[in-house]
C-alpha positions in Angstrom: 67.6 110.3 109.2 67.8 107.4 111.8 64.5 106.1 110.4 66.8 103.9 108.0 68.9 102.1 111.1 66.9 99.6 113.3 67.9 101.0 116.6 68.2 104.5 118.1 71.1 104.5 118.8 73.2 103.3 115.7 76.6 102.0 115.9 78.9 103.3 112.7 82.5 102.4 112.2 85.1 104.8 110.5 88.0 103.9 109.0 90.5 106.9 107.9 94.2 107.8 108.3 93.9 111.3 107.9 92.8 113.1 111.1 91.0 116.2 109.9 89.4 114.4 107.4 87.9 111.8 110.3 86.7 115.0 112.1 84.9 116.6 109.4 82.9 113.3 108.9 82.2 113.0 112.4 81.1 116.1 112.9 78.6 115.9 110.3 77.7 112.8 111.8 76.9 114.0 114.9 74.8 117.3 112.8 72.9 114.4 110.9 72.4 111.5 113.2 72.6 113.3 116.6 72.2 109.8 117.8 74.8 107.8 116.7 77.5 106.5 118.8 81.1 106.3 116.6 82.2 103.1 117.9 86.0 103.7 116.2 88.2 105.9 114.0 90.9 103.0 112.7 93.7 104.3 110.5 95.0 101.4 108.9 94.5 97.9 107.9 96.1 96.4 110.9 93.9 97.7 113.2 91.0 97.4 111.2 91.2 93.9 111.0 92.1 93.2 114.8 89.2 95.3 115.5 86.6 93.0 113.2 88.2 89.9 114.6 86.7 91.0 118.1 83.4 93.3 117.5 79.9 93.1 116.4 79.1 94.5 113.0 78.2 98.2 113.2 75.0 99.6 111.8 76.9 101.7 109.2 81.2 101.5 107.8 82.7 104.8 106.2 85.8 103.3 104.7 88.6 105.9 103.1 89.8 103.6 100.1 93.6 104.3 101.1 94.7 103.6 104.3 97.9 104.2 106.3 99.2 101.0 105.4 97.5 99.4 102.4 93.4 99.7 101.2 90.5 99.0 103.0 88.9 96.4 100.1 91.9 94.2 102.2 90.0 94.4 105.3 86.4 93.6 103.4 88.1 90.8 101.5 88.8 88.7 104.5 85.4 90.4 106.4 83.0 90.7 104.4 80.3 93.2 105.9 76.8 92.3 106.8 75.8 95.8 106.9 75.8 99.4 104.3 79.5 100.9 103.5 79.8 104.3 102.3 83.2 104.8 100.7 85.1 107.9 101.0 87.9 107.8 98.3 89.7 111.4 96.6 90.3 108.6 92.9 89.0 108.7 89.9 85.5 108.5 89.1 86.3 104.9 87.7 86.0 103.3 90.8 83.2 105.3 91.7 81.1 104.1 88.7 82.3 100.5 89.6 80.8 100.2 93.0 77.4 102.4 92.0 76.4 99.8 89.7 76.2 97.2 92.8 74.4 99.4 95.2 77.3 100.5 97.1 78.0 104.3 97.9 81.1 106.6 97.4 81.9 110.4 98.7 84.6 112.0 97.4 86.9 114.3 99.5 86.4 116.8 100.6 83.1 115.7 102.3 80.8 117.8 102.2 77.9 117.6 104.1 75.1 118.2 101.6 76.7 115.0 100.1 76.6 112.8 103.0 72.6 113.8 104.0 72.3 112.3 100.2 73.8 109.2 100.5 72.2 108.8 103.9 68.8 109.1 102.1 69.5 106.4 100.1 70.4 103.9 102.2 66.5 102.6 103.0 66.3 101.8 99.8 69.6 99.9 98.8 69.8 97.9 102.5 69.6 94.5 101.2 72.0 94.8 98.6 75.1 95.3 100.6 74.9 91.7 102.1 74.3 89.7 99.1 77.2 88.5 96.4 76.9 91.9 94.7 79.4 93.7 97.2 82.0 90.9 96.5 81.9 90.9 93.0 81.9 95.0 92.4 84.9 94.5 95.1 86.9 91.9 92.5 85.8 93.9 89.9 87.7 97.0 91.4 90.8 95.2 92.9 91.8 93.8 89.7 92.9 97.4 89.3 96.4 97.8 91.1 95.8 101.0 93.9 99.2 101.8 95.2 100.0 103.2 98.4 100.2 107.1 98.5 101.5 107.1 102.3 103.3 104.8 104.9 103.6 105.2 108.4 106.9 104.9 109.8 107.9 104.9 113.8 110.1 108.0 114.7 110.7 108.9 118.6 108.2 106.9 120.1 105.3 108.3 117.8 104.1 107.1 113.9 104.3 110.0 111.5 103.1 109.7 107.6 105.5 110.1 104.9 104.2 110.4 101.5 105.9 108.2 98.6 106.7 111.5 96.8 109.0 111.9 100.0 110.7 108.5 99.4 114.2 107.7 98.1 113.9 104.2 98.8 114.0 101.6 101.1 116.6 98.9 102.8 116.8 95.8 105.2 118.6 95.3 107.7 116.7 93.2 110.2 113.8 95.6 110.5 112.9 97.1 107.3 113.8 101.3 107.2 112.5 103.6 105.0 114.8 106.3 103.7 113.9 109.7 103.3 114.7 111.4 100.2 116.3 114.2 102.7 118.7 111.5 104.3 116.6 110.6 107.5 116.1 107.0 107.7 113.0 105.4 109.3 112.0 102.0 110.9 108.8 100.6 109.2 106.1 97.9 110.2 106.3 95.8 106.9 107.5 92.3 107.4 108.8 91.5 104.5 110.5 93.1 101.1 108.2 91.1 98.8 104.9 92.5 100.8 106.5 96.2 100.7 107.2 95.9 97.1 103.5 94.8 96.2 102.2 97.8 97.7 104.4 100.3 95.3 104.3 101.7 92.2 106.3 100.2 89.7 106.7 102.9 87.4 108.2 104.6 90.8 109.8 101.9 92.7 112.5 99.3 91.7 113.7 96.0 94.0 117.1 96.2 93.4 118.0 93.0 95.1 117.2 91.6 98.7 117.8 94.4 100.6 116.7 97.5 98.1 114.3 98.9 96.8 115.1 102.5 95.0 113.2 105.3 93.5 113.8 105.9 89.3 114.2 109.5 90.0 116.8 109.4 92.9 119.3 107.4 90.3 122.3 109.6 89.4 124.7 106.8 87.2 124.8 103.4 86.2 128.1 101.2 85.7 128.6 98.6 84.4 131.0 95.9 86.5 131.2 91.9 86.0 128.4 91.0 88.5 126.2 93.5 86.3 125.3 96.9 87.4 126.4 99.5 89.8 123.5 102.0 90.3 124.4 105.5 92.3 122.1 107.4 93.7 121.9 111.2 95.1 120.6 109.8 98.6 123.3 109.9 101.1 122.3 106.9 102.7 121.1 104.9 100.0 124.2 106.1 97.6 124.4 103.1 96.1 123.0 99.5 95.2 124.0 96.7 93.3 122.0 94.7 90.2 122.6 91.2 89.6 123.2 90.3 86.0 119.7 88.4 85.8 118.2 91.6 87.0 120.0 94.2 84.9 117.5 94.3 82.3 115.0 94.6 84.5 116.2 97.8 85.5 117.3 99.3 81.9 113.8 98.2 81.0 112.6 100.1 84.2 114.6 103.0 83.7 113.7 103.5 79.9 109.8 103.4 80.9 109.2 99.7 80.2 106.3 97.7 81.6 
């Protein structure tokens, strides 16, 4: 199997926010390529980036399509790799399709390790096409698909835990930007910025209220109606209530009634 890398000892990259899913892959790694050293397991796009700011290119990048904090095409878009990447995505077969048409190669979760001797095999053969326009334009061609983010890590007691967006009632600044839990905890993120948070969330879910919100359509208990334009209540107990502009109350009737 190490006939395909140019050294004995090849380097591979891993980036994946889900720990028992970085294990499984490693291990069958290790079964498959006894010699390979894993140079990283990086869980987001933060990391990811300061880490190919720094180091050599690897020999081979496994790359989960979703990230702790946004998708990996963000890291490939501003470094763009000189060497095979082997996606590892649990989506729909669309974007698998997308990506097979320019040489590039996709496992889906759970990995199994029949699957990843396969794509392995193939690599000898497709080597030269990862470097070459092609992985740039089947990368445009996917991104101009929105992929939302299915998990956020937020900072609780000194530690980062994930909360899914199914777990989300919405979120508020104040200063630092918190997260608040659909079960009333409230949690400090790392976004920056509103407008960045807000591009990284489903629209059909998530709604930016005004500056400092954002809420979720299913947390929303009643609307009024009051001169500045809306009063929206919500079951959360910390996030009980937010206030719509006038210029952005149809927005959120629109929103609320399934409009796009």
């Amino acid at each position: 199997m190490s006939s395909y890398f140019q050294t004995d000892r090849p380097k591979i990259l891993i980036l994946e926010d889900e720990p028992l899913v970085a294990d499984g892959l490693c291990k069958h790694i290790r079964d498959l390529i006894p010699n390979a050293e894993i140079l990283e397991i990086l869980s987001s796009v933060k990391r990811a980036l300061h880490w190919f700011e720094k180091s050599a290119t690897p020999d081979l990048i496994f790359a989960d399509i979703q990230l702790s904090d946004g998708i990996s095409f963000d890291v490939f878009k501003q470094f763009e790799p000189a060497c095979p990447v082997i996606f590892t995505t649990a989506f729909d077969h669309y974007a698998i399709r997308a990506f097979e048409v320019n040489s590039v190669d996709f496992l889906l979760k759970p990995i199994e390790k029949s699957e990843l001797k396969n794509a392995l095999e193939k690599l000898p053969k497709r080597r030269e096409s990862f470097a070459l326009p092609d992985f740039r334009s089947a990368l445009e061609k996917l991104t101009s698909g929105k992929i939302y983010l299915e998990r956020l890590l937020v900072n609780h007691q000194n530690s980062l835990i994930p909360v899914g967006t199914d777990e989300i009632a919405g979120f508020q600044k104040s200063e630092l930007i918190f997260l608040i839990h659909r079960d009333g905890r409230r949690f400090v993120t790392d976004f920056q910025t509103m407008e960045e948070l807000e591009n990284k969330l489903d629209p059909a879910i998530f709604f930016r209220a005004n500056r400092q919100s954002i809420i979720r359509i299913d947390e929303i208990k009643q609307i009024k109606t009051t001169y500045k334009g809306l009063e929206v209540f919500l079951k959360n107990p910390i996030l009980s209530m937010v206030e719509i502009s006038r210029e952005r109350s149809p927005l959120l009737k629109k929103w609320v009634l399934g409009g796009k």
